[in-house]
Backbone bond lengths (Angstrom), bond angles and torsions (degrees), N, CA, C in turn:
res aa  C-N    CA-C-N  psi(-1)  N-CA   C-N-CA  omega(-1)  CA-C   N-CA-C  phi
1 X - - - 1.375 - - 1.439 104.04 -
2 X 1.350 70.95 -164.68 0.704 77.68 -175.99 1.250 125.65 -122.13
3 X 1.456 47.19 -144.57 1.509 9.98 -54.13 1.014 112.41 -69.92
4 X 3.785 142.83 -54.09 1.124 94.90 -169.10 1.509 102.22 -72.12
5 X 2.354 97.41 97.58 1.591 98.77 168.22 1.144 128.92 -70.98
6 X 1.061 71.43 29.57 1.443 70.18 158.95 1.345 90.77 143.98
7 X 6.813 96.89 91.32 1.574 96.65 87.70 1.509 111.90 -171.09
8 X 1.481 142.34 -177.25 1.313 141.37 129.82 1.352 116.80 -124.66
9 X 1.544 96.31 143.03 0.977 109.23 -156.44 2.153 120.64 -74.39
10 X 1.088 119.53 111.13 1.090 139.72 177.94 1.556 120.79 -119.00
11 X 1.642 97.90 118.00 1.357 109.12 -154.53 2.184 113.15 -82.58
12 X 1.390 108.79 63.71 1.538 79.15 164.33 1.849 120.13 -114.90
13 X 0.951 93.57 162.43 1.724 92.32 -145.26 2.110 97.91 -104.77
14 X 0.976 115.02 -166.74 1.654 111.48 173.43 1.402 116.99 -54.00
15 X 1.531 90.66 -55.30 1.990 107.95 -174.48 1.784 98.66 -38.31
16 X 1.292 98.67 -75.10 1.872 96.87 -154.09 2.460 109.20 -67.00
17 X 1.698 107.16 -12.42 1.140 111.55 171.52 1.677 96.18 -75.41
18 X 1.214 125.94 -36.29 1.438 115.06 -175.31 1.522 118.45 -89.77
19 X 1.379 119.95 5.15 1.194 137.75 159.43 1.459 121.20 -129.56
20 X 1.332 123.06 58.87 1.439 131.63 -166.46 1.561 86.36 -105.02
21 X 1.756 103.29 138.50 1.760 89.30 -178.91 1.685 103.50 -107.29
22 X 1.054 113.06 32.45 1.610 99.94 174.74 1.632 93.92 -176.51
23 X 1.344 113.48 143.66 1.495 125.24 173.06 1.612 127.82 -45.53
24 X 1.375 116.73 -33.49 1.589 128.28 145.24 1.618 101.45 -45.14
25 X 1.562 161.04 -75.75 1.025 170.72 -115.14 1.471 92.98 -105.85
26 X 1.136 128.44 -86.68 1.365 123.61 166.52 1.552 101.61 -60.85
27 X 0.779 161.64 -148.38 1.513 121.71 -115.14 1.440 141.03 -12.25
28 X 1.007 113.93 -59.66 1.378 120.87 129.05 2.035 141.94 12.19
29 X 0.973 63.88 -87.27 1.724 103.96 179.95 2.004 105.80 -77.35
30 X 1.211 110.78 -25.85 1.588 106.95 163.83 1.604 101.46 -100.44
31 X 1.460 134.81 -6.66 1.472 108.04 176.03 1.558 105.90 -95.32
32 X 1.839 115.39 -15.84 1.585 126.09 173.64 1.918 92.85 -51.81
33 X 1.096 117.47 -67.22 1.665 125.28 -143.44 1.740 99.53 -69.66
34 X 1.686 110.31 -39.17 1.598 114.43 148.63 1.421 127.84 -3.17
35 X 1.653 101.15 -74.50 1.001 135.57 -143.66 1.680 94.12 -96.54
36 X 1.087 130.12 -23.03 1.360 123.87 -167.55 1.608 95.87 -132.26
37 X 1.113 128.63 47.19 1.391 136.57 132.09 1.428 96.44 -131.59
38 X 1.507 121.65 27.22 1.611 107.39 156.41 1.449 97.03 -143.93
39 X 1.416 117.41 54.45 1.146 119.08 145.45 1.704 136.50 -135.32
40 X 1.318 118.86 143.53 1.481 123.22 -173.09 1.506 113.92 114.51
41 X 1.548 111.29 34.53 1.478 111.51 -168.13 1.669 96.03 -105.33
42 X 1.592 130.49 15.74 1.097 134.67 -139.51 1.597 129.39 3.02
43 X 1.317 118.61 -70.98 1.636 131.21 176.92 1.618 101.35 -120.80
44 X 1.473 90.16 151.99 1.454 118.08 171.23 1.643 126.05 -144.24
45 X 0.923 116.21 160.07 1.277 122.76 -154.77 1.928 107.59 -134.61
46 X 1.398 158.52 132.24 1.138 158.33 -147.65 1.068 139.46 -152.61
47 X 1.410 159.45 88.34 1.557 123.18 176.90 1.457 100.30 -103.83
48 X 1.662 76.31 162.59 1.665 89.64 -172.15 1.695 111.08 -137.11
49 X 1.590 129.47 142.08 1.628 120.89 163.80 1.797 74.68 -96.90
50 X 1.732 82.32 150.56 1.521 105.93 163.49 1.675 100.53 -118.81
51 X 1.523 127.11 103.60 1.488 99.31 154.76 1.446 130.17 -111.33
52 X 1.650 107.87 153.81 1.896 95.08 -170.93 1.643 75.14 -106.96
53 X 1.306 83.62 178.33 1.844 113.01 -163.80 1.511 100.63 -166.44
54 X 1.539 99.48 114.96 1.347 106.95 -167.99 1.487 108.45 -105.93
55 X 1.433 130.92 140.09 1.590 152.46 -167.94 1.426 110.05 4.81
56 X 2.119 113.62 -33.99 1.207 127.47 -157.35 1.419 108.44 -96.05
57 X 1.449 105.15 -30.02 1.432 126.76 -171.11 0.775 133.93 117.89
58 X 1.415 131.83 1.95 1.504 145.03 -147.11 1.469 92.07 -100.51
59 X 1.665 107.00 164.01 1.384 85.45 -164.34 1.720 85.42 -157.43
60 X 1.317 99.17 165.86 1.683 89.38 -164.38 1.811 94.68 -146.28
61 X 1.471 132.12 121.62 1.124 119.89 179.93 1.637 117.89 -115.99
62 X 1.498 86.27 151.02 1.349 96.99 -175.28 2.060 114.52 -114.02
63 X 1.108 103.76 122.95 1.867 103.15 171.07 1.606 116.18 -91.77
64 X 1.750 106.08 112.85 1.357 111.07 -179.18 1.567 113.77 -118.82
65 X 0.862 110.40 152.25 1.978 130.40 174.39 1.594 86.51 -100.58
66 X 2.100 103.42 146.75 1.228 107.12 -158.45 1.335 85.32 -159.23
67 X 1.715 136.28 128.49 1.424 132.53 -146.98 1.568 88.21 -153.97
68 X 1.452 124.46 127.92 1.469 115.23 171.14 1.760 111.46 -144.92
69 X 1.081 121.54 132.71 1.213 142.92 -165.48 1.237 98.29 -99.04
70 X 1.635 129.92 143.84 1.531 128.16 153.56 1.424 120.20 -120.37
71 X 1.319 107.05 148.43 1.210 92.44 -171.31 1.443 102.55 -129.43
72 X 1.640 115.65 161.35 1.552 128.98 179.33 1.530 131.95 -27.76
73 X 1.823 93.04 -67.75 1.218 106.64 -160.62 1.615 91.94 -137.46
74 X 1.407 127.35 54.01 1.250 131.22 167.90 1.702 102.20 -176.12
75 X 1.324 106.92 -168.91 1.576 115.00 178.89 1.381 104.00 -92.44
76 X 1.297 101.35 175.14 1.486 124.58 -154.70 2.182 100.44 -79.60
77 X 1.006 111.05 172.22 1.442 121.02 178.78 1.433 94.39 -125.52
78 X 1.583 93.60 157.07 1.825 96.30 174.20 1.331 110.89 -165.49
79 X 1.264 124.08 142.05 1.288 131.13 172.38 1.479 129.96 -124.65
80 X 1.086 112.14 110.14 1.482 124.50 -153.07 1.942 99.25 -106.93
81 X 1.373 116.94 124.92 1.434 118.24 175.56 1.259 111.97 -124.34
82 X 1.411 136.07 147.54 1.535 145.44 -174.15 1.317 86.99 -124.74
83 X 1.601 94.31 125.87 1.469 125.61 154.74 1.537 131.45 -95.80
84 X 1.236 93.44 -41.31 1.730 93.76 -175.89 1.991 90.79 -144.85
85 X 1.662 85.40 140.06 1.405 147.31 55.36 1.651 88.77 -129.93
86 X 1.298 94.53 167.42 2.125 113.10 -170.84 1.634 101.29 -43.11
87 X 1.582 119.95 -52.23 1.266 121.72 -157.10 1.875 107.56 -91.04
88 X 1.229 109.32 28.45 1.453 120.47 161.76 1.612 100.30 -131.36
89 X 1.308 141.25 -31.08 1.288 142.68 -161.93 1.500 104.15 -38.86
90 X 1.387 105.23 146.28 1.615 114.80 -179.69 1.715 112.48 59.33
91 X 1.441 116.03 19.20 1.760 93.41 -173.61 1.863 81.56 -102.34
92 X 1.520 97.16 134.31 1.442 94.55 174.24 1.439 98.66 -108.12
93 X 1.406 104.22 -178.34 2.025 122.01 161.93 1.347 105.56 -152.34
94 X 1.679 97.35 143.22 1.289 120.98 -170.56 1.157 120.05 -115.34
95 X 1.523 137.86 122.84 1.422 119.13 -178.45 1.431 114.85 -128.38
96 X 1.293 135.88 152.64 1.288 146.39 -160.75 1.835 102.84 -135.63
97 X 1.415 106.98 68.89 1.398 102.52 178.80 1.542 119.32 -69.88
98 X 1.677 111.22 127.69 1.655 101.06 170.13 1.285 107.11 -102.72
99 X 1.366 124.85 -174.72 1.458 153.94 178.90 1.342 92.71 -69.89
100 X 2.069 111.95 -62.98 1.630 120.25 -109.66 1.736 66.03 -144.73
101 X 1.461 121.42 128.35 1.543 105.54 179.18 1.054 156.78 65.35
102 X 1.698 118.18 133.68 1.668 98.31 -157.07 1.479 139.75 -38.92
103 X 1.358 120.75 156.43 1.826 110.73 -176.46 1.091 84.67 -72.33
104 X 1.525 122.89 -179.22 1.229 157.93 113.88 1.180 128.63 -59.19
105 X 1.556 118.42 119.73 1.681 123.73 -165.54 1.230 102.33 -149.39
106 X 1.601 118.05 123.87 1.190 136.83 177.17 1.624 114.89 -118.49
107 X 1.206 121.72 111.75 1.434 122.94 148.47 1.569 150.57 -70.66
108 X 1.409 146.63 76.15 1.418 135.68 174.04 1.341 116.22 -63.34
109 X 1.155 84.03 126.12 1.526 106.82 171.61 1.658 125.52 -90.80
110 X 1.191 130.42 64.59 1.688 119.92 -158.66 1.504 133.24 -51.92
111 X 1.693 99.67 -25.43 1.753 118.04 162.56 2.030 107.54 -59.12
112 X 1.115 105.58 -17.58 1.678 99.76 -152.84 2.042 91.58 -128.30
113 X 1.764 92.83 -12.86 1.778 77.38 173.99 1.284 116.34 65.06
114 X 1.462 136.33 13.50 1.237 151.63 167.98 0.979 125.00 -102.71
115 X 1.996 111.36 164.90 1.544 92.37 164.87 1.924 87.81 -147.02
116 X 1.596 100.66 120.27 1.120 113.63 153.23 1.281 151.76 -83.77
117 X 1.633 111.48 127.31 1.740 107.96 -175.79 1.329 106.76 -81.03
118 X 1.726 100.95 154.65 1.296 100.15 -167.38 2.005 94.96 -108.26
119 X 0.963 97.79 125.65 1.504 100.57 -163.39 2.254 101.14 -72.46
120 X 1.205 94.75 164.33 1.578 87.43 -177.79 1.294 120.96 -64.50
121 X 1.561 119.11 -27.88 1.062 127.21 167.82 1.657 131.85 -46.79
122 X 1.070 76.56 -12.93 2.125 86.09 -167.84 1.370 94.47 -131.25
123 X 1.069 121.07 50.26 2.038 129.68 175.19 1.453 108.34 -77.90
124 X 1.944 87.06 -32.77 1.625 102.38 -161.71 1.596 114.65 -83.29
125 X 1.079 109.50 -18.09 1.788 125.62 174.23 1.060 95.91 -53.77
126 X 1.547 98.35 166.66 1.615 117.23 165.62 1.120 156.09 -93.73
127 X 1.605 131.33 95.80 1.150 134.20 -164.00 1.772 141.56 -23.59
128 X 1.454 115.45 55.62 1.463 105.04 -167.93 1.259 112.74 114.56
129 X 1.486 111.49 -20.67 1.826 116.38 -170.25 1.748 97.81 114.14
130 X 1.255 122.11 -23.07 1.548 121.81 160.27 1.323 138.19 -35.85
131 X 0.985 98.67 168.57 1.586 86.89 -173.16 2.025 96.14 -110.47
132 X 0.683 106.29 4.94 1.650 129.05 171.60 1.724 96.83 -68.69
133 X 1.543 137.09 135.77 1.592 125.63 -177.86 2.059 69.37 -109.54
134 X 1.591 84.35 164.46 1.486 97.18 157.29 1.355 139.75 -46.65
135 X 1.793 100.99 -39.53 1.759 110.38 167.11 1.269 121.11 -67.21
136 X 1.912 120.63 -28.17 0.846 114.56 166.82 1.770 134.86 -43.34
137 X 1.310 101.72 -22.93 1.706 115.15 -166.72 1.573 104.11 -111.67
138 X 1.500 115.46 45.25 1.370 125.59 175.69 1.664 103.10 -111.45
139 X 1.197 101.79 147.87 1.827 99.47 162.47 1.173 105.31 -40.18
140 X 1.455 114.53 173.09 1.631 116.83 152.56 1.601 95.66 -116.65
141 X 1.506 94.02 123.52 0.884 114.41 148.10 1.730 168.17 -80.44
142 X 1.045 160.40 65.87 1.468 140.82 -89.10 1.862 102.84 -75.91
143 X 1.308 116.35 -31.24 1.253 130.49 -172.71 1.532 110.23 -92.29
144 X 1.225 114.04 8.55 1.407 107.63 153.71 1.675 125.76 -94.50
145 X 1.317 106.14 0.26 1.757 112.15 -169.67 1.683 89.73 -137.67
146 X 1.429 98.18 131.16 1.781 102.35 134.21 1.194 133.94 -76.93
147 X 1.401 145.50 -177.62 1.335 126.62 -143.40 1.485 96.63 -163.66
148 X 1.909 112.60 138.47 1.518 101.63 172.13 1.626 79.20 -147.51
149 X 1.661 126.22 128.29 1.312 129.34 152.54 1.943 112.38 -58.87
150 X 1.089 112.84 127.73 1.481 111.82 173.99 1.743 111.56 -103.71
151 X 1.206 115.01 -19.69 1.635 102.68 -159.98 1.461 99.98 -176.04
152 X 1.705 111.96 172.17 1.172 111.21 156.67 1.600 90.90 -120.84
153 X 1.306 112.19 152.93 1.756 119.54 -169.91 1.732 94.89 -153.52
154 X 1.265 120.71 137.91 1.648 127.36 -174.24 1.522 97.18 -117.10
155 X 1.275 119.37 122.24 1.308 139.43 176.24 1.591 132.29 -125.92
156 X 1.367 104.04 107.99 1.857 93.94 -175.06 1.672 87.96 80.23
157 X 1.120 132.08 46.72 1.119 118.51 176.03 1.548 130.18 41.58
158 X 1.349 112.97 6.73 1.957 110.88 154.07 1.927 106.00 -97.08
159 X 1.791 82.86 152.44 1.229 80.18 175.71 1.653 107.67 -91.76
160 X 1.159 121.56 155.97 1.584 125.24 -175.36 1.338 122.32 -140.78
161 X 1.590 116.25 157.24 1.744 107.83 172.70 0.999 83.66 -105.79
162 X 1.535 115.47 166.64 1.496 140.78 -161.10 1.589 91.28 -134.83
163 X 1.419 119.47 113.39 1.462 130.80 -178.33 1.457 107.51 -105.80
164 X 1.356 118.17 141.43 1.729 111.80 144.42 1.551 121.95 -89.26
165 X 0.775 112.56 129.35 1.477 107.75 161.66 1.570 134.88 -124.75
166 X 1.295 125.54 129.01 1.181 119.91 -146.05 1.586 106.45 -128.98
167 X 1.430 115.50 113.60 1.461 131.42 -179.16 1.036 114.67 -28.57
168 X 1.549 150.05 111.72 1.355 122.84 105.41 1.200 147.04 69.27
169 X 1.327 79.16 -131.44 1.436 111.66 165.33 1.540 134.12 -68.98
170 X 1.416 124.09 124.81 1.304 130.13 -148.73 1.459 112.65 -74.52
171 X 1.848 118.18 -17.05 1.383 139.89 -161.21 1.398 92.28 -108.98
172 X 1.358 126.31 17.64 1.527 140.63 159.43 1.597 107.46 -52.29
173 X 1.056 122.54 127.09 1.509 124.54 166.54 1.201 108.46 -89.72
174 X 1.774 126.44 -3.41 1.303 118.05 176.40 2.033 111.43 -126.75
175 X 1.340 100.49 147.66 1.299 92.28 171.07 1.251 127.23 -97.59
176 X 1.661 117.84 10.84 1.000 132.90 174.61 1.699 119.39 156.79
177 X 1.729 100.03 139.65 1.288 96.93 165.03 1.145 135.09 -120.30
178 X 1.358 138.15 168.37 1.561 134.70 -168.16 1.192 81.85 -116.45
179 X 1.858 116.01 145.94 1.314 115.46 173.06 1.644 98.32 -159.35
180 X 1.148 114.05 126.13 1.634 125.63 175.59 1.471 115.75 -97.95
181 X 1.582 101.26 126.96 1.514 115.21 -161.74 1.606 111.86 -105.18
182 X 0.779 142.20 154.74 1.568 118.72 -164.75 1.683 93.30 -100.14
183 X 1.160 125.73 157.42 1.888 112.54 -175.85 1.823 94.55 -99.02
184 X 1.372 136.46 -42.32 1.046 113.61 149.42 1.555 156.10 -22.25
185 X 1.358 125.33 -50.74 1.395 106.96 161.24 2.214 97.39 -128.80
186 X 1.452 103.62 14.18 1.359 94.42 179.44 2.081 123.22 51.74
187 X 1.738 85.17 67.87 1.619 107.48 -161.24 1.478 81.78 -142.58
188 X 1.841 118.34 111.77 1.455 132.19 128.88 1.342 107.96 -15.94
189 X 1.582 104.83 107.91 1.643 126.83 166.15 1.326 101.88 -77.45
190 X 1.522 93.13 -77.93 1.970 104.77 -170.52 1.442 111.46 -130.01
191 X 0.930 141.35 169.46 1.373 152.89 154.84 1.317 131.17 -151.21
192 X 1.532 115.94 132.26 1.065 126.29 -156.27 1.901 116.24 -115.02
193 X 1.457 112.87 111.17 1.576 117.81 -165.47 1.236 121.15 -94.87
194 X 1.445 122.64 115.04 1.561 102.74 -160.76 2.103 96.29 -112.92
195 X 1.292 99.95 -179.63 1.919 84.00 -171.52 1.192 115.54 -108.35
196 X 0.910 120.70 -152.40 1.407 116.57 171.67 1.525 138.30 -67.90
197 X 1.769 109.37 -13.22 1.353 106.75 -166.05 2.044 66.92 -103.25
198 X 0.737 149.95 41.61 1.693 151.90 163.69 1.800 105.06 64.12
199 X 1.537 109.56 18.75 1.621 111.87 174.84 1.542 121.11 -80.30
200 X 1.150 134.64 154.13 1.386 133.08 -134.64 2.224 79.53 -103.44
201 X 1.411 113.58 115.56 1.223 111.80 -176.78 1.447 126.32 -94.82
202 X 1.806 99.10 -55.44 1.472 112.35 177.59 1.278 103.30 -148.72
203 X 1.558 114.41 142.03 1.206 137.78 -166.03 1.993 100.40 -115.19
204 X 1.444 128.28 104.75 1.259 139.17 159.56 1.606 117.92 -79.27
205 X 1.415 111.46 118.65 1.753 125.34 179.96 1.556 98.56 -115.76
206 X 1.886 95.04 136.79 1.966 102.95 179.09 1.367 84.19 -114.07
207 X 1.111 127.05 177.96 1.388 134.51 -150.08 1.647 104.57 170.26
208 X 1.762 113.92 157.81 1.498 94.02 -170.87 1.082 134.97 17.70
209 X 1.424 110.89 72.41 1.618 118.99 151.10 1.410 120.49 -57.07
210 X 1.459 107.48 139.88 1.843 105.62 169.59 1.315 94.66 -140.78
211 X 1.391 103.70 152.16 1.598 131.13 178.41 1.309 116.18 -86.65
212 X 1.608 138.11 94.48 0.952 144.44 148.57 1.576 137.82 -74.98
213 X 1.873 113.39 115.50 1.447 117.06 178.56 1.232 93.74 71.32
214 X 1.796 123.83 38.14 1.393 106.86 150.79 1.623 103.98 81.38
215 X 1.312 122.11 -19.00 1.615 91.53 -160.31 2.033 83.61 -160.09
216 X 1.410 136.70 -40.79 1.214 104.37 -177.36 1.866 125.69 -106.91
217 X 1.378 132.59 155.48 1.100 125.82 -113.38 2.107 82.87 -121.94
218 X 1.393 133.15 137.64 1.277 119.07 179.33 1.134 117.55 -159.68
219 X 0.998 120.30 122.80 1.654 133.17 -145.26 2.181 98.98 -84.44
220 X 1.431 97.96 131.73 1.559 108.95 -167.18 1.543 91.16 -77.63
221 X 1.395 134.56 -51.79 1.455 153.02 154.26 1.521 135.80 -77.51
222 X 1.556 131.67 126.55 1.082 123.39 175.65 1.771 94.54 -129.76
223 X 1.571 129.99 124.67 1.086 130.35 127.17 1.219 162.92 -52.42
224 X 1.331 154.60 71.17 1.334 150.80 -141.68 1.744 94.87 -114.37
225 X 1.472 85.55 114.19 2.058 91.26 168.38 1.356 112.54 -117.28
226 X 1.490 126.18 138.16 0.983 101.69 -176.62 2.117 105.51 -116.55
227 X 1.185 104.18 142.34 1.398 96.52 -154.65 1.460 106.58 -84.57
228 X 1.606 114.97 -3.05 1.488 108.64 -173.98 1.221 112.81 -88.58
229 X 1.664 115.88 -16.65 1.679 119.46 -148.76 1.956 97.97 -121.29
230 X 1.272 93.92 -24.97 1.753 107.94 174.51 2.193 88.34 88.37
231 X 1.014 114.44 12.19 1.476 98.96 179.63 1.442 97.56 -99.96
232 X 1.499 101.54 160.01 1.643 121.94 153.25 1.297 126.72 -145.61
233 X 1.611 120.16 163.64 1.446 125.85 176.60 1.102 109.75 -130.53
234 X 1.572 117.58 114.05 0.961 159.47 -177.40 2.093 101.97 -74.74
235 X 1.280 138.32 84.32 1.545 137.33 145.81 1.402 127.02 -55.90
236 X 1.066 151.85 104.47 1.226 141.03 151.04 1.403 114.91 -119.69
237 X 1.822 102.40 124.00 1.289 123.44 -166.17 1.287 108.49 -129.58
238 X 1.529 106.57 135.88 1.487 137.54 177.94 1.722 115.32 -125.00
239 X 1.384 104.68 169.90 1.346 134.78 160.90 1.651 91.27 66.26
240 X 1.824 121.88 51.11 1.405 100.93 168.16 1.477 111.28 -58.22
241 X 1.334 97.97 -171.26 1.644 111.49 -163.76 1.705 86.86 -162.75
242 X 1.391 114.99 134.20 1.047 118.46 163.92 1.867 130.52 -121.07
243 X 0.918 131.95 165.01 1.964 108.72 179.71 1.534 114.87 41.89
244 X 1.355 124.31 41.48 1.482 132.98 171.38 1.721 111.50 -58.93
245 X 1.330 114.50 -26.73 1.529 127.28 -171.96 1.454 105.05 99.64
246 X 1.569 134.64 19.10 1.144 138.22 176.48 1.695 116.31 -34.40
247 X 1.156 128.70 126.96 1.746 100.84 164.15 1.325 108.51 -142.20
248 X 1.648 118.26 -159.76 1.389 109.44 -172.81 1.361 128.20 -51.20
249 X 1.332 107.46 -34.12 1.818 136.87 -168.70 1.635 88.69 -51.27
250 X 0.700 97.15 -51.71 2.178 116.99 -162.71 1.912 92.45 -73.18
251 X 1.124 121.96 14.81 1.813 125.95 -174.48 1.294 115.20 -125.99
252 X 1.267 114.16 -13.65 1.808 106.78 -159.81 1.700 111.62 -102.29
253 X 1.070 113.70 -177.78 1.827 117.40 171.26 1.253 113.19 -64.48
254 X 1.282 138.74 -12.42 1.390 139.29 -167.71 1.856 92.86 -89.00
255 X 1.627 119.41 -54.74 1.082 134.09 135.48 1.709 118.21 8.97
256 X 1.295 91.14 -58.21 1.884 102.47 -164.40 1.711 96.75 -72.80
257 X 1.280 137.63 -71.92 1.361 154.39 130.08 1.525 100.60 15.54
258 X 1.220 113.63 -98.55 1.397 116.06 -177.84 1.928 131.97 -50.85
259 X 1.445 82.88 4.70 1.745 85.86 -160.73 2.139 92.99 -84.74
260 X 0.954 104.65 124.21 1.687 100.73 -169.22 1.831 98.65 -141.34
């Protein structure tokens, strides 16, 4: 996934978060400082089990390869490949996150020898049978959400601000999310996605954080429950890799095809 689900880099620093004059500003102003102690890690490299677990419990797993590019002056690129089980093998996804406008999302299909775009309209669907939507597995970007700080709230024993953030984009499947930031190293605890009629949908948990290169922060576990359907998907990812020499070549549709 995407998966950093949660950057570009936008500079606000302690001074103007400790002098923000209105809850839009600090809101704001804690997802800027986010975002710029998680930037300059260039490429990364991932594996991941994905398992879903449906209402009953049953649970079905999947082994994926997970490749992400960053870029300057836009959102991140990523290339995500499924290995196991046989009847997903070789289907990759491609994403082209922007700042300013829809991502770019490509699907291969290896049964069908294709590769489908995923139009903006269907961002909000579901990733694979996941409970993950397609938008979910975009950078975060700062210019894709407006911003309102609500609180400070301590959870799991960190203390945290509690942000809203509010889509964008109109092909949003959500009208907003609540998301708690830890004020210590400024690392997504939880976040909470509600839908369009404003009902509380799916609730995302990061878990085992580890410190990579000294300085960026990456969750060993991610939870996604979703409270309407009783399902969840369960991520747990190992063996990052950081500065592999990743580059554009390693991003495109030819990319999707070759990814084995």
């Amino acid at each position: 996934m995407p998966l950093r689900i949660f950057l570009i880099l936008t500079l606000f620093g302690v001074q103007p978060l400790l002098h923000a004059e209105s809850a839009e500003e600090k809101g704001q102003a804690i997802a800027a400082e986010s975002i710029a102690r998680d930037t300059g890690w260039s490429d990364m490299k991932a594996d991941m089990q994905m398992i879903l677990r449906n209402r009953q419990g049953e649970e079905s797993l999947r082994e994926i390869r997970m490749q992400s590019l960053e870029q300057e002056n836009d959102g991140d690129k990523s290339l995500t490949v499924f290995d196991k089980p046989l009847d997903v093998k070789g289907t990759a996804f491609l994403s082209f996150s922007h700042a300013l406008g829809a991502d770019d999302q490509w699907l291969y299909l290896p049964a069908l020898k294709r590769v489908k775009r995923i139009s903006s309209r269907n961002k909000s669907g579901p990733f694979m049978g996941s409970e993950f939507a397609y938008e979910d597995l975009s950078s975060f970007e700062i210019e894709k959400y407006t911003y309102k700080y609500i609180k400070d709230e301590v959870i799991d024993g960190l203390d945290c601000f509690v942000v809203e953030q509010y889509p964008v984009d109109k092909n949003s499947g959500y009208t907003r999310r609540l998301v708690w930031i830890d004020k210590a190293e400024y690392r997504v605890q939880r976040a909470e996605f509600y839908d369009r009629k404003d009902s509380p949908l799916k609730t995302l948990t990061y878990t085992g954080y580890q410190q990579y290169l000294n300085k960026y922060w990456r969750p060993d576990r991610m939870d996604m429950v979703n409270h309407q359907t009783g399902k969840s998907t369960e991520l747990r990812w190992m063996n990052y890799q950081f500065g592999s020499g990743l580059d554009e070549a390693d991003f495109n549709k030819n990319s999707l095809k070759r990814a084995r």
